[in-house]
C-alpha angles and dihedrals in degrees: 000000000000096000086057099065081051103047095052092048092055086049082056104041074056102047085051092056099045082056096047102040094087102048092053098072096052089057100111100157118085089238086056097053091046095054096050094041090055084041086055102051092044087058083057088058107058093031087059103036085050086049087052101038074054099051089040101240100137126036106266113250118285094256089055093052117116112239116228116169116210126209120203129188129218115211112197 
């Protein structure tokens, strides 16, 4: 269950790009560049932390933790 969020978020990580790439090279200003550069790295970001949410490399936010309750019993 936990591969599929992230899985989705890395399809629309994707998606986003796809929509933005055309509009990157015809940034000539240096705000511009700034902004899609930053856009950019942030796009590293979530691309690597959801790879490694799929290979299981970092614990999965807490939302997407399976709840197990856990009784324990106390003998005295």
């Amino acid at each position: 269950m936990r591969g599929q969020y992230a899985l989705l978020r890395l399809l629309l990580a994707g998606f986003f790009l796809y929509l933005a790439w055309p509009a990157i090279p015809q940034a000539v200003k240096p705000l511009e560049l700034i902004f899609w550069g930053a856009w950019l790295g942030f796009f590293l970001l979530v691309v690597g932390a959801n790879i490694a949410s799929l290979l299981q490399l970092i614990q999965p936010p807490i939302m997407e933790q399976e709840y197990t309750k856990q009784r324990r019993t106390y003998n005295h």
